[in-house]
C-alpha positions in Angstrom: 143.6 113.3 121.7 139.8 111.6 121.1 137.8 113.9 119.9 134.8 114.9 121.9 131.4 113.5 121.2 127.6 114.2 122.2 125.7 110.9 122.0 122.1 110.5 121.9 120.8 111.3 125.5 122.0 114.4 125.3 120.6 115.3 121.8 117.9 118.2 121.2 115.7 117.3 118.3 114.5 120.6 117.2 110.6 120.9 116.6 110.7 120.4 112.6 111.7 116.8 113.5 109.3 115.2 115.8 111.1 112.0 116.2 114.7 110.2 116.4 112.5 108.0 113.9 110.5 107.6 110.7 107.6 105.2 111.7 108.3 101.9 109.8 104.6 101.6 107.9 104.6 105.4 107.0 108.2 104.8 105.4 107.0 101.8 103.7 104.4 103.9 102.1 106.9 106.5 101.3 108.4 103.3 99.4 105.6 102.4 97.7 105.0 106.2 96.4 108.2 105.8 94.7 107.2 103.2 93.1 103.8 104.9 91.8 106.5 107.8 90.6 108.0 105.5 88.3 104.9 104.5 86.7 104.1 108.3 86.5 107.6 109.1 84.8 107.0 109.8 81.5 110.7 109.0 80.6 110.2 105.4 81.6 109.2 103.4 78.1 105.0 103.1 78.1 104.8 99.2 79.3 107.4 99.4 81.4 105.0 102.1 83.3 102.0 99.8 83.2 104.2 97.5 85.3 105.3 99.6 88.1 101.4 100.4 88.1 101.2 96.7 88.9 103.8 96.5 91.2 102.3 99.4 93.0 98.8 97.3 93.1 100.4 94.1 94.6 102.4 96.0 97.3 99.4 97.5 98.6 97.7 94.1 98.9 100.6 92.6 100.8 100.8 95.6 103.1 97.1 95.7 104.1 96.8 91.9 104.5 100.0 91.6 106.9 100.6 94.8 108.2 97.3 96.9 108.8 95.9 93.6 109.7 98.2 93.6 112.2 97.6 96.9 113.6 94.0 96.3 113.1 94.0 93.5 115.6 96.5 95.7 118.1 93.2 98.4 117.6 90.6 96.0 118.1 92.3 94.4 121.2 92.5 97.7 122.8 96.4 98.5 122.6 97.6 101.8 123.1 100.9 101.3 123.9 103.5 103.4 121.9 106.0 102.1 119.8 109.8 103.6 119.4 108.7 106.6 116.5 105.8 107.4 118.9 102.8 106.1 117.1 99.5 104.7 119.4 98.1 101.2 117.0 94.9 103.6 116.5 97.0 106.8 115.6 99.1 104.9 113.0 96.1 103.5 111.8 94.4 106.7 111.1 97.3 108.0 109.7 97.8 104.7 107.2 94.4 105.1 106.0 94.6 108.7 105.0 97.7 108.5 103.1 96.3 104.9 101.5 93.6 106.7 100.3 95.7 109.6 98.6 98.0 107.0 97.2 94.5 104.8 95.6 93.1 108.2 94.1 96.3 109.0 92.5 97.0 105.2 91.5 94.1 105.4 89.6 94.3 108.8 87.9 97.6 106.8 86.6 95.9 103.9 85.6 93.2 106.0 83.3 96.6 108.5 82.5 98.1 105.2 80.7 95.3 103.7 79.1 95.2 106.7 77.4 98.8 106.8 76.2 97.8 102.9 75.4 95.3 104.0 73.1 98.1 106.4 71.1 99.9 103.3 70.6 97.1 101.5 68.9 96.4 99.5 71.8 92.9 100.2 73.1 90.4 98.9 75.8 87.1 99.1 74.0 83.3 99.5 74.8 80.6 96.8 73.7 79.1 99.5 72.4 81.9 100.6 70.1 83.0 97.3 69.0 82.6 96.1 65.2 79.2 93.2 64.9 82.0 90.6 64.1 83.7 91.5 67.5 80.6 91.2 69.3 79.7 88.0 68.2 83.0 86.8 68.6 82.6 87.9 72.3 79.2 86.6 72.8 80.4 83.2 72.0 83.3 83.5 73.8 81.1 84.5 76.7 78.5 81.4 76.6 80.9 79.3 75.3 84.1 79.8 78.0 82.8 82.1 80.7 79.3 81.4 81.3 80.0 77.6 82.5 82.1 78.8 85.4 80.5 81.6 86.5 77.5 80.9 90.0 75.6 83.4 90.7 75.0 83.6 94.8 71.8 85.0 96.0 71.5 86.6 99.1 68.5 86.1 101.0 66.8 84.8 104.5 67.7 81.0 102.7 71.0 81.8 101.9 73.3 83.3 103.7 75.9 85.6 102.4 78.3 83.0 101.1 82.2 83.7 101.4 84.1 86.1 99.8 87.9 85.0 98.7 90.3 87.5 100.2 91.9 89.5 97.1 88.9 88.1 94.8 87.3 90.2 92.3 83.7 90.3 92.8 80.7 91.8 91.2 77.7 93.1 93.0 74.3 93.0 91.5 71.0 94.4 92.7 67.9 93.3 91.3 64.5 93.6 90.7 61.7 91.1 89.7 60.3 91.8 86.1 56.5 91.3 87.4 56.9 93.9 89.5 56.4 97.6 89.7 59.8 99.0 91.2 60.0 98.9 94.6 59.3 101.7 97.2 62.1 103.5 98.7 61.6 101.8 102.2 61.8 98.3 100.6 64.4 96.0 99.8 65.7 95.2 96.8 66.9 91.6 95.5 71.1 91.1 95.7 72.9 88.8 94.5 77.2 88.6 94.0 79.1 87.0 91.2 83.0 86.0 91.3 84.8 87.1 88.3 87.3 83.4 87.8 90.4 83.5 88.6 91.1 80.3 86.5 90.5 82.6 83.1 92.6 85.1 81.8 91.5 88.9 83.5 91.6 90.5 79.9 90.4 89.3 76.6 91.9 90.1 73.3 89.1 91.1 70.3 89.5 90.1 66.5 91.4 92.7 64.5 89.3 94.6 62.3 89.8 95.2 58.6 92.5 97.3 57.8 93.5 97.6 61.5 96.4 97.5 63.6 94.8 98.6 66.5 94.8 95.4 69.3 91.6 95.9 71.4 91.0 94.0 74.6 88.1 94.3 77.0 88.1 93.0 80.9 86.8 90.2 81.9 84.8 91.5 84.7 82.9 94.1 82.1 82.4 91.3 79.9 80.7 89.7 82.6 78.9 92.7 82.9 77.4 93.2 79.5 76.1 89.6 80.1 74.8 89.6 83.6 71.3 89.2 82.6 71.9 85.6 81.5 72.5 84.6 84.9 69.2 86.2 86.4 66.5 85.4 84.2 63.0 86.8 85.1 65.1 89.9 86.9 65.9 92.9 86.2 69.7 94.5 86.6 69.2 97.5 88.7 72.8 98.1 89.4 76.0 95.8 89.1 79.3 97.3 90.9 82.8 95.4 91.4 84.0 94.8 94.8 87.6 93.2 96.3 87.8 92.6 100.0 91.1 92.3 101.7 91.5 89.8 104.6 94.4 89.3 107.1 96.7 86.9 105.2 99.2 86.6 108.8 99.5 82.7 109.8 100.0 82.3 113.1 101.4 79.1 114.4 101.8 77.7 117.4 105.2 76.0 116.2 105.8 74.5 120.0 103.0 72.3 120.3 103.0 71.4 116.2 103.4 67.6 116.1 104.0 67.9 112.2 104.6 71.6 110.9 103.9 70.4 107.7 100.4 69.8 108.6 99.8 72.8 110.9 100.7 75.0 108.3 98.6 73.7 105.9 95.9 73.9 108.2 96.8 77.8 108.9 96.8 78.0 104.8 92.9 77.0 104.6 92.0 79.8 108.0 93.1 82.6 105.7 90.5 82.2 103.4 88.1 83.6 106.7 90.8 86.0 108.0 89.5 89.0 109.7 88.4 91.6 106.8 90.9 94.9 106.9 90.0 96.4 103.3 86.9 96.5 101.0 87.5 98.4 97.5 84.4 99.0 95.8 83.7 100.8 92.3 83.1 104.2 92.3 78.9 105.0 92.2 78.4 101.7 93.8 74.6 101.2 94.3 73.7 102.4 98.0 71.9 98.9 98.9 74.9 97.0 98.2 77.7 99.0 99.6 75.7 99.2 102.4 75.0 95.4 102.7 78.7 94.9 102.5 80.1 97.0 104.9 77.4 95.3 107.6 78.3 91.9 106.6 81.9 92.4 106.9 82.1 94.6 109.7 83.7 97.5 107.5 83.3 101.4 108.3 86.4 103.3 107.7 88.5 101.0 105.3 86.3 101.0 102.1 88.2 102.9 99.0 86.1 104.1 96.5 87.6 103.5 93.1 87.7 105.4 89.9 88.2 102.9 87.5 89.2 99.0 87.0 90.0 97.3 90.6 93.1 94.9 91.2 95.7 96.4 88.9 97.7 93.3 89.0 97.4 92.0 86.4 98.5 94.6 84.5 101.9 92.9 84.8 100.5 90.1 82.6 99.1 92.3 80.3 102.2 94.4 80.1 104.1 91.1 79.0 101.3 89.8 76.7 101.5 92.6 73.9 103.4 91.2 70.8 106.0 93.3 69.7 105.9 97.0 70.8 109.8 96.7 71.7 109.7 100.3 71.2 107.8 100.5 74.7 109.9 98.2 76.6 113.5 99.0 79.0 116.3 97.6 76.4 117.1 94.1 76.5 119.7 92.9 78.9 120.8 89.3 78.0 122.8 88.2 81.4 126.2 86.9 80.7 127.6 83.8 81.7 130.5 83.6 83.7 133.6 83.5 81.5 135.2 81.7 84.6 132.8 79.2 84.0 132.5 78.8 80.6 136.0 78.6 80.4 136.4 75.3 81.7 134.2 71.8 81.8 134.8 71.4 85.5 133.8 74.2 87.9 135.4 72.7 91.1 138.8 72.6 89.6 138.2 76.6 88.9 136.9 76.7 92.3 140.1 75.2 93.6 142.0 78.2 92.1 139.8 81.3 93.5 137.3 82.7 94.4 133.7 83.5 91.5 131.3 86.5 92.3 128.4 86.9 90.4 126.2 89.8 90.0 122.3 88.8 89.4 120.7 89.7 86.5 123.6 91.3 84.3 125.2 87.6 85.2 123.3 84.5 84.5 121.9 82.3 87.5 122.2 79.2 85.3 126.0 79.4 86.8 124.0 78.5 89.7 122.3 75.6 88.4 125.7 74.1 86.7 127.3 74.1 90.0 124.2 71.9 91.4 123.8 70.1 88.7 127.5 69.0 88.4 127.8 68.1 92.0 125.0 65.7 91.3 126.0 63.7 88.8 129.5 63.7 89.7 130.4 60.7 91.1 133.2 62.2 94.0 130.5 64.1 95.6 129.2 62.6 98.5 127.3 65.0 100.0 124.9 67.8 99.1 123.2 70.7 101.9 121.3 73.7 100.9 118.7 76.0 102.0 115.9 76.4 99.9 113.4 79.8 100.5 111.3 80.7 97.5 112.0 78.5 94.8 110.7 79.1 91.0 107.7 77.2 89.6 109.9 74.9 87.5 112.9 75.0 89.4 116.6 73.3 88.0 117.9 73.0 91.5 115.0 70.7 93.3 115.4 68.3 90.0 119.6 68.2 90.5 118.6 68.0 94.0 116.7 65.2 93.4 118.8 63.0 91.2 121.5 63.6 93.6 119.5 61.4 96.3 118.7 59.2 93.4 122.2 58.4 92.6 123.0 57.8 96.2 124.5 61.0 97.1 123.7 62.4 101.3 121.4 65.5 100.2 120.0 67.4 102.9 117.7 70.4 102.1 116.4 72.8 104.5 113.1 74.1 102.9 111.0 77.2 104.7 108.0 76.4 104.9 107.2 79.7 106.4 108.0 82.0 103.8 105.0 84.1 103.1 102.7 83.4 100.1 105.1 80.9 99.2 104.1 78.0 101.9 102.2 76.1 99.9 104.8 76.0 96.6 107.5 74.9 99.3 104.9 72.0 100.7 104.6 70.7 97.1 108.7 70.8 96.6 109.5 69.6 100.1 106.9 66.7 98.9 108.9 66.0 96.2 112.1 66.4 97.5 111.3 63.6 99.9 109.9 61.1 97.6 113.1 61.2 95.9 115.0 60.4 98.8 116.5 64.1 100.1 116.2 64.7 103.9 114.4 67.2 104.1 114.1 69.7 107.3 112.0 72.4 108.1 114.0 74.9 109.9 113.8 75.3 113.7 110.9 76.2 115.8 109.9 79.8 115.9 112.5 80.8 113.4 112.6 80.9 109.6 115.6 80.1 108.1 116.2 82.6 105.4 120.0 81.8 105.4 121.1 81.2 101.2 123.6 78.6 101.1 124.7 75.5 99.4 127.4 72.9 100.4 128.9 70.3 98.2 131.2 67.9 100.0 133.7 66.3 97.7 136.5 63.6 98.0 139.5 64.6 96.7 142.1 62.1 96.6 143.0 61.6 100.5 141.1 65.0 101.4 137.3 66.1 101.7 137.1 69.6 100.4 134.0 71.8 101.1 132.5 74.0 98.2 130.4 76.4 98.9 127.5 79.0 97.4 126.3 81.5 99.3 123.7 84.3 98.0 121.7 87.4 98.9 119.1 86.0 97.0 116.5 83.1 96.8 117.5 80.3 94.8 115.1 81.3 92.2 116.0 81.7 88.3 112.5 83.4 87.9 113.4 86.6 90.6 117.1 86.1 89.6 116.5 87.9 86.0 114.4 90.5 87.9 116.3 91.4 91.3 120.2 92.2 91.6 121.8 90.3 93.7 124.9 88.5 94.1 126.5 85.1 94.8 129.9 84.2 95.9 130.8 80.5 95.2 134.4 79.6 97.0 136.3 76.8 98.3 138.1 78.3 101.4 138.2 76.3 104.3 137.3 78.5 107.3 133.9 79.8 105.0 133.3 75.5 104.3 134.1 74.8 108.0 131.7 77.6 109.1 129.3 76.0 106.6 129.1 72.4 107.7 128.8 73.8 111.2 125.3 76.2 110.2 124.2 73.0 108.8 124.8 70.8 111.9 123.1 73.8 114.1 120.2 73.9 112.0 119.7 69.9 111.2 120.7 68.2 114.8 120.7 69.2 118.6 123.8 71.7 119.2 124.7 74.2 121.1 124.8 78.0 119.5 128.6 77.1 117.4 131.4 79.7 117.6 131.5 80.5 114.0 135.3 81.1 113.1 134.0 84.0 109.9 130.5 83.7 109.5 127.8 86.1 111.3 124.9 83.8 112.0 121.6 84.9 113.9 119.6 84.8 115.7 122.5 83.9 118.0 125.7 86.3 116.4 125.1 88.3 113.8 123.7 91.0 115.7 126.8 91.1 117.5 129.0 91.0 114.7 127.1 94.3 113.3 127.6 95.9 116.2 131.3 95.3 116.9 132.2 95.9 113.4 130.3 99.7 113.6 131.7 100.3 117.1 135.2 99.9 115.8 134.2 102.2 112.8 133.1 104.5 115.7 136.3 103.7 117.5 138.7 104.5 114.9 137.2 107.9 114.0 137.8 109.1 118.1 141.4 107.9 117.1 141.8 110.1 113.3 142.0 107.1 111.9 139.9 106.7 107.9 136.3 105.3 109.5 133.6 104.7 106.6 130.7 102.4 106.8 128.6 101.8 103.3 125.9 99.1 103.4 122.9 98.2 100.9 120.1 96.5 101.9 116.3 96.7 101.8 115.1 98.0 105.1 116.5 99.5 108.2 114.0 99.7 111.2 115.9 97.9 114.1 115.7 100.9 116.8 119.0 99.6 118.8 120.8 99.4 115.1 120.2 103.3 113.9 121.1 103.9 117.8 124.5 102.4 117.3 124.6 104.3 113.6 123.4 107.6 115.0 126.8 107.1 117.6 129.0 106.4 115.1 127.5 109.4 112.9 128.5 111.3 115.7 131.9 110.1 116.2 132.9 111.5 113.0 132.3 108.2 110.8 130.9 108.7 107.2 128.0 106.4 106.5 126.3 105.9 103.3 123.3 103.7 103.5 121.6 102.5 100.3 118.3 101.2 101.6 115.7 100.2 99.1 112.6 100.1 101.5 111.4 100.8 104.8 114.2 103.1 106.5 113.3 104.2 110.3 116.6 106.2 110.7 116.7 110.2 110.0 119.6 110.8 108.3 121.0 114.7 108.3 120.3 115.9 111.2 122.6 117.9 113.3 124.2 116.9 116.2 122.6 113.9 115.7 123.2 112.1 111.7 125.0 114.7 110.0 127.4 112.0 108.3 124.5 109.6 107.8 123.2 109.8 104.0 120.4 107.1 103.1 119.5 106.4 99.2 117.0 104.4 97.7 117.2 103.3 93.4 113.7 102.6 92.2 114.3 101.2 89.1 113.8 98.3 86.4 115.0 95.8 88.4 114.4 95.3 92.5 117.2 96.4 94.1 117.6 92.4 96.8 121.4 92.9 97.5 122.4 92.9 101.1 126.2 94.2 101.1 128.5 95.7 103.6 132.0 97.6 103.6 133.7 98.8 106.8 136.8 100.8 106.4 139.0 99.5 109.2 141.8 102.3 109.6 142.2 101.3 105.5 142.2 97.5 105.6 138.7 97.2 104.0 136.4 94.5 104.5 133.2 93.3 102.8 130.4 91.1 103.5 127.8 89.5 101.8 124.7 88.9 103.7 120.9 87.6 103.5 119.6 89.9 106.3 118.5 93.6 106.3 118.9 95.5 109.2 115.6 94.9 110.8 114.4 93.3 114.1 113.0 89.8 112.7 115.9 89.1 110.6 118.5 89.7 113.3 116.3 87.9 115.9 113.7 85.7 114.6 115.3 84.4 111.6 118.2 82.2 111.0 120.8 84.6 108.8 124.0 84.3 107.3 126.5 86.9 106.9 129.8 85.9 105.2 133.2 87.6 104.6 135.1 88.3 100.5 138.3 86.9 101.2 139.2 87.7 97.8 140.8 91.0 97.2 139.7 91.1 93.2 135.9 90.3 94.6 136.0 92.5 97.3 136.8 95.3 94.9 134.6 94.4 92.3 131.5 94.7 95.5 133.1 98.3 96.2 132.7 98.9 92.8 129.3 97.8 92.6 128.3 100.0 96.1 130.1 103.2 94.4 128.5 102.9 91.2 124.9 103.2 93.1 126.3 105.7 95.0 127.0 107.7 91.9 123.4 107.0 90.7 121.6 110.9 90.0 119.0 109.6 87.7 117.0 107.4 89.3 117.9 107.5 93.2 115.9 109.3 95.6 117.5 110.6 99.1 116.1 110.4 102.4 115.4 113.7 104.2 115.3 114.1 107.5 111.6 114.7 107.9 111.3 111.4 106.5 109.9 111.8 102.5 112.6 111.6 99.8 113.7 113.8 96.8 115.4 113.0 93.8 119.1 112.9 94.0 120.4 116.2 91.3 124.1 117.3 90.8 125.8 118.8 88.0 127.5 115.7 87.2 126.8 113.6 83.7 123.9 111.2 84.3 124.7 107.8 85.9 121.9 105.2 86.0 123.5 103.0 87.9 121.0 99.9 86.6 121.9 100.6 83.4 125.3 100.9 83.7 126.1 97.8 85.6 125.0 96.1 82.4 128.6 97.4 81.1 131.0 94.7 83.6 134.0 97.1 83.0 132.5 99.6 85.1 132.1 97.1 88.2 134.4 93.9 87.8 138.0 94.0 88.8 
């Protein structure tokens, strides 16, 4: 008898939830608070907590330069429509702002919080003032010598206009006043002038040790600057000098239909950003009234100016962070990643390939197993063809040169390179480039979808066969974000998974109609689909008393029709545990609606990137390994790959990995239903689930 089951028209959401949703931007900020936790957490190691700062820093950027631009522009074209949580473009705004400006106040409070524990550990940010006469001098030259060449100072005046301002630069604004003259009357105006702190040199600058001294001191470039602004005004006088950062919308939006060469058109989109629409302004704190004033006129800036209590663009303290010598003492423990013993066991990875199935789990495994694969396919002289997608690659990246000297040697390499991929476009233009010159087809994805798909396909002939090896990850093929993000990778050589392959290659290369993928779940024209049917029969088997149990990791969650389908299921009777880094628009835990539905996020040392997905199936498990989250673009706008674990030792060994982060209590957070999240506390031993994973036992089957 099927049990009976309320769905979501009939549902009363009492008043202490407002919405069947958490608004997409206010979870993201929720995200981003955890973030500034774990800089807060005193039991994270000292430099470890000057990193998160940073992390927290260059999040923020990203977020007001794509999305409150975004909304900005819905607010200044006069939208008002609604979206699915119930939030108006000019409500969502104000609501953004506010909680920005809480998180920016205490963001800073942690900043000077740190660079006092800094100072305990002998590492200190010093005042001219209180620096030795031999550190002075040193920094004096350094200044004239290095700095002062590459500094311009740009007056403002009727002759000059008020010359551009670099979106995310650091700036310093000066008022000034002529030495022959007395000081000017309220009711006049005062000279100004700004002055870009460059990029091009290091943002902090490291003082001679002093006698006798361990200490290190550093001082910041921009207050360097500072000390020595008079040398670029002579015959004024410094009234007031003030750092500034303006934020600019940092969207591209292309008109992919009538591109004749994308390449082109998106480099052309690349130079408009640099005059996107201004969204932020961050000025010091005690800024001189003139300037702020001039500022917010000249870029058309009221309510979107964050006052600052302290240093601005806390960026780079992830350099800084990395740059102390020694200090291990500080600093998470080391975690060499291991090579695959599968691997290393033998001098020719297809023939291990031929036998089963390899998984490897990014960073506690090593992504040069990666780069072998590539590089043996190209020198190896029965491959004839190569085909992979290429996303974000590192700055010195293994794969393009393999990639390369495969075309050299003659081989058919094909290479699918996004140009699209944010902040990254003009990296990929420079590999695509090069890929070309050295003889790869290369193809940029099709139009008005990025392909975000990570997989590799080596065809090789094998006596009177062609086999198909394939790669396929969760993560970009970068060794750089490979040592900081887990992930995994599943490299196989079984047919239906090469055959699905070849097919996602000829879809995205040539002129072919949507293919009927045998395993994979492809979007923008399946994998939707395949999702749905796979939690409907979860749903399904729950009416019927059968086991029904849906885990899935991935980093956001905000498709509406998605946590629909999840909120049915939840109500069927089916257990779901979602671990979802980021955003997360579903409200778990609330009755009759998501009682079954728990959401977790791990905010840890490394970035939780793995997208991974087990379904029950009446006991008959199965897994997937995919490169989409559950979110509108990546079903729908993006071409996605979603692939099957055939192998029963793998497929266990991905359970393993899911119930491990499951079992985390020391550094997962779990989603209420009112949208914020608490720490996760039980009376079980402490399980951090990053750390443990280091241990392989505890995960690999």
């Amino acid at each position: 008898m099927k049990q009976e089951v309320i769905f979501l028209n009939k549902i009363h959401i009492g008043k202490d939830v407002p919405s069947r949703y958490v608004n997409r931007e206010l979870s993201w900020m929720e995200f981003n608070k955890r973030v500034l936790e774990e800089a807060q957490d005193v039991q994270n190691p000292l430099l470890e907590r000057i990193k998160f700062l940073s992390i927290v820093s260059s999040n923020l950027d990203e977020f007001m330069s794509v999305r409150v631009a975004g909304i900005t522009e819905q607010v200044k074209a006069g939208v008002t429509r609604k979206d699915f949580t119930g939030y108006t473009p000019q409500g969502l705004l104000k609501r953004i702002m506010k909680r920005a400006s809480g998180m920016v106040t205490l963001q800073s409070k942690a900043g000077r919080d740190l660079h006092r524990q800094l100072a305990k550990e002998g590492i200190h940010f010093t005042r001219y003032d209180d620096m030795s006469v031999n550190q002075q001098k040193t920094l004096d030259a350094y200044f004239h010598d290095i700095v002062f060449p590459v500094l311009t100072p740009m007056a403002v005046d009727q002759s000059r206009p008020f010359p551009l301002v670099h979106s995310l630069g650091l700036y310093l604004s000066v008022v000034l006043q002529r030495e022959d003259e007395v000081a000017y009357e309220a009711d006049e105006e005062p000279y100004f002038a700004i002055v870009q702190v460059p990029s091009i040199l290091p943002r902090f600058v490291q003082l001679p040790s002093r006698p006798n001294s361990k200490k290190l001191e550093y001082i910041l470039l921009e207050d360097l600057i500072k000390i020595h602004i008079q040398t670029l005004f002579s015959g004024y006088i410094p009234l007031a000098v003030h750092h500034f950062r303006l934020t600019r919308n940092a969207d591209i939006t292309l008109n992919e239909e009538d591109a004749e060469d994308l390449l082109e058109e998106i480099e052309k989109e690349l130079r408009k950003r640099r005059w996107g629409i201004p969204v932020r302004l961050e000025v010091e704190k005690g800024m001189h009234p003139y300037a702020l004033n001039l500022l917010k006129d000249e870029f058309e800036i009221t309510d979107n100016v964050f006052e600052i209590d302290g240093a601005l663009d806390l960026t780079y303290l992830m350099r800084f962070s990395l740059s102390i010598p020694g200090k291990d003492g500080l600093r998470f423990p080391k975690i060499d990643p291991v090579y695959p013993e599968e691997f290393a066991e033998s001098e020719d990875l297809f023939n291990v390939l031929r036998q089963r199935d390899l998984l490897v789990y990014h960073p506690y495994e090593s992504f040069k197993a990666v780069d072998d694969f590539l590089t043996e396919a190209a020198y190896d002289p029965q491959v004839l063809a190569i085909k992979m997608t290429l996303y974000r690659v590192s700055g010195n990246s293994t794969l393009v040169q393999a990639l390369a000297r495969a075309a050299e040697s003659g081989k058919q390499v094909t290479v699918v390179v996004e140009l699209k991929a944010r902040f990254d476009e003009e990296r990929n233009i420079a590999w695509a480039r090069q890929l070309e010159k050295a003889g790869c087809h290369v193809v940029y994805g099709l139009v008005g979808l990025k392909t975000h798909a990570k997989i590799t396909l080596v065809l090789r002939q094998e006596q009177d066969q062609l086999r198909r090896y394939v790669h396929v990850g969760t993560g970009n093929y970068n060794d750089s974000t490979a040592r900081l993000y887990t992930d995994v990778g599943l490299f196989t050589s079984h047919p239906l998974i090469g055959e699905d392959a070849s097919a996602l290659f000829n879809d995205i290369t040539g002129y072919s109609a949507p293919h009927n993928f045998q395993v994979f779940g492809v979007a923008p024209s399946s994998l939707k689909d395949k999702f749905f049917q796979l939690i409907a029969r979860e749903k399904e088997n729950a009416l019927q008393g059968k086991p029904a149990y849906i885990i899935g990791q991935m980093n956001s969650l905000s498709n509406q029709e998605m946590i629909d389908l999840l909120y049915e299921a939840s109500q069927a009777g089916v257990k779901i545990d979602l671990l979802v880094r980021g955003v997360c628009c579903l409200c778990p835990g609330v009755p009759g609606l998501s009682e079954n539905i728990h959401v977790y996020s791990i905010v840890d040392r490394f970035l939780e990137h793995s997208r991974t997905f087990y379904f029950e199936n009446a006991g008959d498990p199965e897994v997937f390994l995919a490169s989409a989250d559950w979110m509108t673009r990546n079903l729908t706008r993006r071409v996605e790959l979603m692939c099957p674990v055939f192998d029963k030792q793998i497929r266990d060994s991905i359970i393993n990995i899911l119930q491990l982060k499951l079992s985390d209590n020391v550094k997962a957070r779990q989603l209420l239903s009112n949208g914020t999240y608490a720490r996760v506390t039980n009376d079980k031993p402490p399980l951090r689930s990053q750390f443990a994973a280091a241990d392989t036992r505890l995960w690999k089957s």
